[in-house]
C-alpha positions as CSV (number, residue, x, y, z in Angstrom):
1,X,168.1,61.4,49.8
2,X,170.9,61.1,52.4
3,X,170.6,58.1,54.8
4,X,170.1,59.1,58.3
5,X,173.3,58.4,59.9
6,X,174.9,60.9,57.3
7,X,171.7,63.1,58.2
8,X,172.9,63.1,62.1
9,X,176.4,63.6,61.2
10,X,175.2,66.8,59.7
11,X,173.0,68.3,62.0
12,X,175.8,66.9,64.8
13,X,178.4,69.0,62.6
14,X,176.0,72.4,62.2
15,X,175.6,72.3,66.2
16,X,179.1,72.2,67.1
17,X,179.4,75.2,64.7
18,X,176.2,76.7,66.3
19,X,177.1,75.9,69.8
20,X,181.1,76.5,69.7
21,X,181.0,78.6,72.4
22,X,179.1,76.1,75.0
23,X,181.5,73.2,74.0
24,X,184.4,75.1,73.9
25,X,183.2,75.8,77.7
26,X,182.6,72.2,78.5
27,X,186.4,71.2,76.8
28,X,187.7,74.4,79.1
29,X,185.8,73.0,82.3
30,X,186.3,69.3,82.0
31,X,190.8,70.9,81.2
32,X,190.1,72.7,84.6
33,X,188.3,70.5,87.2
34,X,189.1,67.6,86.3
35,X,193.1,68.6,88.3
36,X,190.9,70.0,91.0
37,X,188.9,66.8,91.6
38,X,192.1,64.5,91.1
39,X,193.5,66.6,94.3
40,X,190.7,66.5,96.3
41,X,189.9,62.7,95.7
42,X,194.0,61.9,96.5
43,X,193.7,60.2,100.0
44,X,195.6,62.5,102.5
45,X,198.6,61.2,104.2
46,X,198.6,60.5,108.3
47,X,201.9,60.5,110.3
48,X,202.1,59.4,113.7
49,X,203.9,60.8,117.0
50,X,204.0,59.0,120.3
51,X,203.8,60.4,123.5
52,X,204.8,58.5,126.6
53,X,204.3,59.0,130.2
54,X,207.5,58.9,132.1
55,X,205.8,59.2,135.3
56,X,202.0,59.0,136.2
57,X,200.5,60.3,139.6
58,X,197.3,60.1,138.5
59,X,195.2,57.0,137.8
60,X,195.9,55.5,134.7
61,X,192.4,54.8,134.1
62,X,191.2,58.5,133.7
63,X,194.4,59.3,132.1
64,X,192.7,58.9,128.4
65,X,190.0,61.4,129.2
66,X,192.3,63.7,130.7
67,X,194.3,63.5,127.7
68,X,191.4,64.5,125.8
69,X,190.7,67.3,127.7
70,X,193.8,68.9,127.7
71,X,194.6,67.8,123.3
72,X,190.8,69.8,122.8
73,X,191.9,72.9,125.2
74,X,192.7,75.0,122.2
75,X,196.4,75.2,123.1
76,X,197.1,72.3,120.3
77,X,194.8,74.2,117.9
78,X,196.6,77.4,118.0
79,X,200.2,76.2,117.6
80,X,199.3,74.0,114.7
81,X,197.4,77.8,113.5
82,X,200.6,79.2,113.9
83,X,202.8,77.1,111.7
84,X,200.6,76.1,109.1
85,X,197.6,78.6,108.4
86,X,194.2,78.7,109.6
87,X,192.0,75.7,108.3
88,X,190.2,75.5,104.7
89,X,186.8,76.8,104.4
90,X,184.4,74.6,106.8
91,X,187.0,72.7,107.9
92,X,188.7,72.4,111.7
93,X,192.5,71.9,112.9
94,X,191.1,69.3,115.2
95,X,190.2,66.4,114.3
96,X,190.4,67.9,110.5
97,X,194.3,68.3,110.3
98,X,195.4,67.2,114.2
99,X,193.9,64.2,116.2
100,X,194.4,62.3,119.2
101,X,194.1,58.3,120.2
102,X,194.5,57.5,123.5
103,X,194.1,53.9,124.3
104,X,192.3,52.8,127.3
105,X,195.0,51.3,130.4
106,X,197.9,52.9,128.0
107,X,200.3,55.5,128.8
108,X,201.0,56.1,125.8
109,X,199.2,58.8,123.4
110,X,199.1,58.9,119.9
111,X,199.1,62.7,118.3
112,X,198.1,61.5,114.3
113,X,198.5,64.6,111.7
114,X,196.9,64.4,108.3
115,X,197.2,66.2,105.1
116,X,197.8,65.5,101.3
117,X,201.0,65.7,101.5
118,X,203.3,63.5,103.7
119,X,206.0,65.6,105.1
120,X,203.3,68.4,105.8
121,X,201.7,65.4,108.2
122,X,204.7,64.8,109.6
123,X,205.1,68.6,110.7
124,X,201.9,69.3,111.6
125,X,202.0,65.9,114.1
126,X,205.2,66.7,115.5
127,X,203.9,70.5,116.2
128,X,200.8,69.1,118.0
129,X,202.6,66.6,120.3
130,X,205.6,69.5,121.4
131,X,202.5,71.4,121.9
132,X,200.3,68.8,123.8
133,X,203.4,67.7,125.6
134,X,203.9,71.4,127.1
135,X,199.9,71.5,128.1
136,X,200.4,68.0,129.8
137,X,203.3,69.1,131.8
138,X,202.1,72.5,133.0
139,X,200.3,70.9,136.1
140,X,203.5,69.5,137.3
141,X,203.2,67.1,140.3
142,X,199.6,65.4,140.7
143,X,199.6,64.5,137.2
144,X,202.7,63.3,136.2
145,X,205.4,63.9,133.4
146,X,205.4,63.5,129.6
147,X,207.7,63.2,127.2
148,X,208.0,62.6,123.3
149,X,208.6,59.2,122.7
150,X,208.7,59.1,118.8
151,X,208.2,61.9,116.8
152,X,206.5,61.7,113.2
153,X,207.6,60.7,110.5
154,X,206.7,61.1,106.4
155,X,204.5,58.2,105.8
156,X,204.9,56.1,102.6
157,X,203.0,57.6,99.8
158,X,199.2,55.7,99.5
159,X,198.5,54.9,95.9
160,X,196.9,58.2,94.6
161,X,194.0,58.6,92.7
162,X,194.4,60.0,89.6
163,X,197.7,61.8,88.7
164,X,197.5,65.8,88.1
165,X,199.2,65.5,84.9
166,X,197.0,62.7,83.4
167,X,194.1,64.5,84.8
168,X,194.0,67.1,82.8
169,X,194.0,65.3,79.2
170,X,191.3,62.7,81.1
171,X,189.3,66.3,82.0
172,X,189.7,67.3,78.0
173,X,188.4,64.2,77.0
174,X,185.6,64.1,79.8
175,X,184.9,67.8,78.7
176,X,184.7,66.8,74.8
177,X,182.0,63.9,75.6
178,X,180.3,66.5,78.4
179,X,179.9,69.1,75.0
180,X,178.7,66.4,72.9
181,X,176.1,65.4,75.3
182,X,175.0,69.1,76.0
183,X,174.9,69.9,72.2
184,X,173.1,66.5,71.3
185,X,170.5,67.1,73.7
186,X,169.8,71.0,72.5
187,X,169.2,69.5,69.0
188,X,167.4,66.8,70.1
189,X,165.3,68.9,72.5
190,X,164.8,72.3,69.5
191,X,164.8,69.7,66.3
192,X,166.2,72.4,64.3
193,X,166.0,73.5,60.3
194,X,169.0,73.5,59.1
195,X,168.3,73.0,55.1
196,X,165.6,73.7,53.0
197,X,164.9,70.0,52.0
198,X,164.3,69.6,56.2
199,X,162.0,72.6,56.0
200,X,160.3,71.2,53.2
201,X,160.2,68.0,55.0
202,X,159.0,69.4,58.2
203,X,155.8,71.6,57.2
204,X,155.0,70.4,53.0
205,X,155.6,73.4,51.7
206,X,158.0,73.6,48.5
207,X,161.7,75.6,49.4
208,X,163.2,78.1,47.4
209,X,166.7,77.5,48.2
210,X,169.0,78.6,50.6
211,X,170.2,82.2,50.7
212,X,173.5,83.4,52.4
213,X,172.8,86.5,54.0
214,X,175.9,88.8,54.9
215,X,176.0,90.6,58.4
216,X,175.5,94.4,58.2
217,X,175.8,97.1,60.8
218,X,172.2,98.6,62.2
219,X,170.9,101.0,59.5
220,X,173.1,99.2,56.1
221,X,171.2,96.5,53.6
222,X,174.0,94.7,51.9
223,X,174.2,95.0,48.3
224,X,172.4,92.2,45.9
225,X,175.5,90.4,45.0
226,X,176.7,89.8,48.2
227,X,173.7,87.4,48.7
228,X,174.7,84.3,48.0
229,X,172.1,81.8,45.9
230,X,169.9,84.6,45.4
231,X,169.7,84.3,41.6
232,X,168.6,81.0,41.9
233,X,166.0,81.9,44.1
234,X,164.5,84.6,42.0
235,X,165.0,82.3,39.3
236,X,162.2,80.2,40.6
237,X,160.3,83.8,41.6
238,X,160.4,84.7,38.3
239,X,158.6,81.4,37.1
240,X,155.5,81.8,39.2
241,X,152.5,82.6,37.7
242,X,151.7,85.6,40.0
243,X,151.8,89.3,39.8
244,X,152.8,89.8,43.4
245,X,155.2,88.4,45.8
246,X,155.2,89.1,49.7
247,X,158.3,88.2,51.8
248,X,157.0,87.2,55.6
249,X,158.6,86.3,58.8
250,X,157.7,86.2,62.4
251,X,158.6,89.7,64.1
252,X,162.0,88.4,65.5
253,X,163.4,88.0,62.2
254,X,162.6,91.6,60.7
255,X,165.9,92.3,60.1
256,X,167.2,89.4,57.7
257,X,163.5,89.8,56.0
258,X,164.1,93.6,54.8
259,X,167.9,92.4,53.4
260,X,165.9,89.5,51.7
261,X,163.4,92.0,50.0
262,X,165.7,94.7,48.8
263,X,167.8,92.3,47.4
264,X,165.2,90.5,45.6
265,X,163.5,93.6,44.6
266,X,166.6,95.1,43.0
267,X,167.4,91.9,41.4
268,X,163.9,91.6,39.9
269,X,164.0,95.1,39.0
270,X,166.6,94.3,36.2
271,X,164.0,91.7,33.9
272,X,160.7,93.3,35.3
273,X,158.5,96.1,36.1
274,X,158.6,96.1,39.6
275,X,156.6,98.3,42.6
276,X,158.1,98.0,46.3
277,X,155.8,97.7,48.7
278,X,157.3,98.5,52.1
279,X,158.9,100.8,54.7
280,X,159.7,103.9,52.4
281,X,163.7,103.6,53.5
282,X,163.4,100.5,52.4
283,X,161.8,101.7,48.9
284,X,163.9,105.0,48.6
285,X,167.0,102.3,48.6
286,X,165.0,99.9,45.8
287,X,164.4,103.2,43.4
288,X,167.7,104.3,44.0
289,X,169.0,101.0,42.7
290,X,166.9,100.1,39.8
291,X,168.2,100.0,36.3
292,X,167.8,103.0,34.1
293,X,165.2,101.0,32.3
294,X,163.4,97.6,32.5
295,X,163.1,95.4,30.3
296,X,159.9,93.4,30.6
297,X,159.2,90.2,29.9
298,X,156.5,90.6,26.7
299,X,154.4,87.3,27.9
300,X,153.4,89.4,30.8
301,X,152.3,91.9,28.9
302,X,148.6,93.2,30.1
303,X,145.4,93.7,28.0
304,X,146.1,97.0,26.9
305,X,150.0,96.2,25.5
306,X,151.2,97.6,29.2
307,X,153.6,95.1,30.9
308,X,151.6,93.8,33.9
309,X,154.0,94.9,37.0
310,X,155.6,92.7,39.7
311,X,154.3,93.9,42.8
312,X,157.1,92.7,45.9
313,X,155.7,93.5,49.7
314,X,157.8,93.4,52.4
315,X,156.1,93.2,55.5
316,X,154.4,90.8,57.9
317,X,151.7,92.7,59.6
318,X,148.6,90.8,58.9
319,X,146.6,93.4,56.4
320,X,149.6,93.9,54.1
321,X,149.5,90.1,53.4
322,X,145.5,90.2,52.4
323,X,146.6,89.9,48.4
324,X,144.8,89.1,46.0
325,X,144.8,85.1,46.6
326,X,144.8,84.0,43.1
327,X,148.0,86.3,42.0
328,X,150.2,86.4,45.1
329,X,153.1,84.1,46.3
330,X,154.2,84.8,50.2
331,X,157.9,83.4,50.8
332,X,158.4,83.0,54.4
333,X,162.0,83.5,55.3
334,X,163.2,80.8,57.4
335,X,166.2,81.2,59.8
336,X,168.9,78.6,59.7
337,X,168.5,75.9,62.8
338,X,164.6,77.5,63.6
339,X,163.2,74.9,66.0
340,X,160.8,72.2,63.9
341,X,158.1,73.6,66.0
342,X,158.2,77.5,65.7
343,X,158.7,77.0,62.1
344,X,155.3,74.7,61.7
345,X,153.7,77.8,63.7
346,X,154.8,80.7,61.3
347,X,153.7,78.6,58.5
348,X,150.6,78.2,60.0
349,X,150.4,82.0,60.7
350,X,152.1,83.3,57.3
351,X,151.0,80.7,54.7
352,X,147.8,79.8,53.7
353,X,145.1,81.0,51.4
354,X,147.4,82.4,48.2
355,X,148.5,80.9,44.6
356,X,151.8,79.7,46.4
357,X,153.5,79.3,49.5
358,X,157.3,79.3,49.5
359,X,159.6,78.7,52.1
360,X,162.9,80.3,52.3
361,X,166.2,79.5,53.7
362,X,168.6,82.0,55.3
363,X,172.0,81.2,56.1
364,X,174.1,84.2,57.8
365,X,177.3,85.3,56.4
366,X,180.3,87.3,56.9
367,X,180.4,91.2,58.3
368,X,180.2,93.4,55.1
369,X,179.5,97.0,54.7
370,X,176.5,97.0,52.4
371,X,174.4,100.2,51.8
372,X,173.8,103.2,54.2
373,X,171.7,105.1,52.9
374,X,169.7,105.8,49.2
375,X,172.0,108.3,48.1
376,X,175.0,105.7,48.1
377,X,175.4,104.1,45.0
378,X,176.7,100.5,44.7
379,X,180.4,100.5,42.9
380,X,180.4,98.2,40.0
381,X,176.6,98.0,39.5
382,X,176.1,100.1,37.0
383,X,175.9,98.1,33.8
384,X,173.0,96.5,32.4
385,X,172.0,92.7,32.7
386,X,169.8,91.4,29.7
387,X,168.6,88.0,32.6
388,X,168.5,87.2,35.8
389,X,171.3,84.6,34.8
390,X,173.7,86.8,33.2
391,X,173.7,88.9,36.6
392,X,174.5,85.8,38.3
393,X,177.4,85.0,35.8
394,X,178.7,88.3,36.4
395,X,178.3,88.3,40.7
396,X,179.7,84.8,40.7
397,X,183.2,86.2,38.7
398,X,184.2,89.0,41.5
């Protein structure tokens, strides 16, 4: 038995595999944001222009809110529009970008622009105070005359947050912990089978093996020595002491069940008398397959000399599974990575009541063509196997 840290490892290793496609969007959004954040939490830059009151004819007392008044008029607003592009979404030119102080009993006013970058600040404060500085003036005499008294200029870069280029290897890394989490949690929260030692673990029932079944197009059952570790498997069929063997799985997983059957039909055909038991497509492609003749196993042989035949049902609709309880073994196919919890269910549903219950593993493979129809014949299959072994010796060498 593995110890359980190599037992996480494993199941950690099987997610990322399972899951490539969320972490590989966690890695590509942690890469992404993480330059995105580092510019929006960079403090922006403010630069400073003074204007200065050459002569006053009103009272210096209201001259701040007068100031005010004419800064928020929408004359500063509009030149500062006009040079440097309307405002970012839900933001304002003043006080966002542009802002005014004007000190109480001062004739002086300060015009402050901001933005990330320093010079940029430096324009846009110099553009506001010509601007303000025209406005202020227009009334003439009554108010007085202004003039600027230092324009803007760049401020000393702030220390920055986080720099743009080491943000984005600090993103990667954020992104790669981000996938971990995400994937740890998914196989923390579904438990899943990935093995069948953790199926057998998980529900008490015995595992055949695992079984590598290839991807086919709709309508194509791959050929019997594309499975990998099916031998094996019907192997261990083969030394049951039943007549009949049904091959179950929960609606969802019809698909991979039918490849399972054929393929262990066909392969059974080659050492015993065998009868499908299933959709006739599904049959027509067994029959079409078999060998020219059986050769069956003499300590099966019935009362009357007749070899007793192996009957192999593929189906999981609830009255083809009422077998005769005392000569039938039901193998539940089992997905790779099926939650703990759905497979306890189907073996609760599928299993129970017969000679034996088996569980067994499928593993998906790679895209082959496999069979389309009965009519096609599989190239290279036609000579004769004496066991089930010797077909796997022969499978294993192409």
């Amino acid at each position: 038995m593995n110890e359980a840290g190599s037992d996480a490892l494993h199941l950690l290793r099987w997610g990322l595999r399972r899951y490539r496609a969320l972490f590989a969007a966690c890695l590509l959004a942690g890469a992404v944001l993480a330059p995105y954040v580092a510019y929006q939490l960079t403090e922006p830059a403010d630069a400073e222009a003074l204007v200065v009151a050459q002569r006053l004819d009103m009272n210096i007392s209201a001259l701040p809110r007068y100031g005010q008044a004419v800064f928020n008029n929408g004359q500063v607003a509009e030149a500062v529009a006009a040079k440097f592009g309307p405002p970012a979404r839900g933001g304002r030119i003043i006080p966002d970008r542009v802002s005014l102080v004007a000190d109480q009993d001062s004739i002086v006013f300060h015009v402050i622009g901001t933005d990330p970058d320093p010079q940029t600040a430096a324009d846009i404060a110099n553009t506001a105070a010509g601007a303000f500085i025209q406005a202020l003036n227009a009334p003439g005499v009554g108010v007085g005359a202004f003039t600027l008294q230092t324009p803007a200029a760049p401020p000393a870069p702030r220390g920055a947050g986080l720099s743009r280029v080491l943000a984005v290897p600090v993103g990667v890394a954020a992104g790669l912990a981000l996938g971990l989490a995400v994937v740890s949690a998914l196989l923390v929260a579904r438990r899943p089978v990935i093995d069948g030692a953790a199926a057998e673990e998980a529900t008490g029932v015995p595992s055949l093996g695992t079984v590598t079944v290839p991807r086919t197009r709709h309508g194509r059952v791959a050929l019997p020595h594309q499975f990998r570790g099916l031998v094996p498997v019907c192997r261990h069929l083969l030394a049951l002491p039943t007549s009949a063997v049904v091959v179950a799985s929960r609606r969802r997983d019809t698909g991979i069940r039918e490849q399972v059957s054929v393929a262990i039909a066909t392969v059974l055909a080659r050492v015993r008398d065998v009868r499908f038991m299933g959709p006739s497509r599904l049959a027509a492609m067994v029959e079409e397959h078999k060998p020219a003749a059986n050769r069956p196993d003499p300590v099966e042989d019935g009362p009357t000399g007749a070899p007793v035949p192996l009957t192999v049902v593929e189906s999981s609709e609830p009255l083809d599974l009422v077998q005769p309880p005392l000569s039938t073994a039901v193998v539940l196919v089992v997905p790779e990575g099926m939650a703990a919890a759905a497979l306890r269910a189907a073996v609760v549903e599928h299993l129970g009541g017969s000679a034996e219950a088996r569980l067994l593993m499928i593993r998906r493979g790679r895209w082959v063509r496999g069979m389309r129809s009965p009519h096609l014949h599989m190239a290279g299959q036609e000579q004769e196997f004496d066991t089930v072994g010797s077909a796997d010796n022969a499978w294993s060498r192409r």
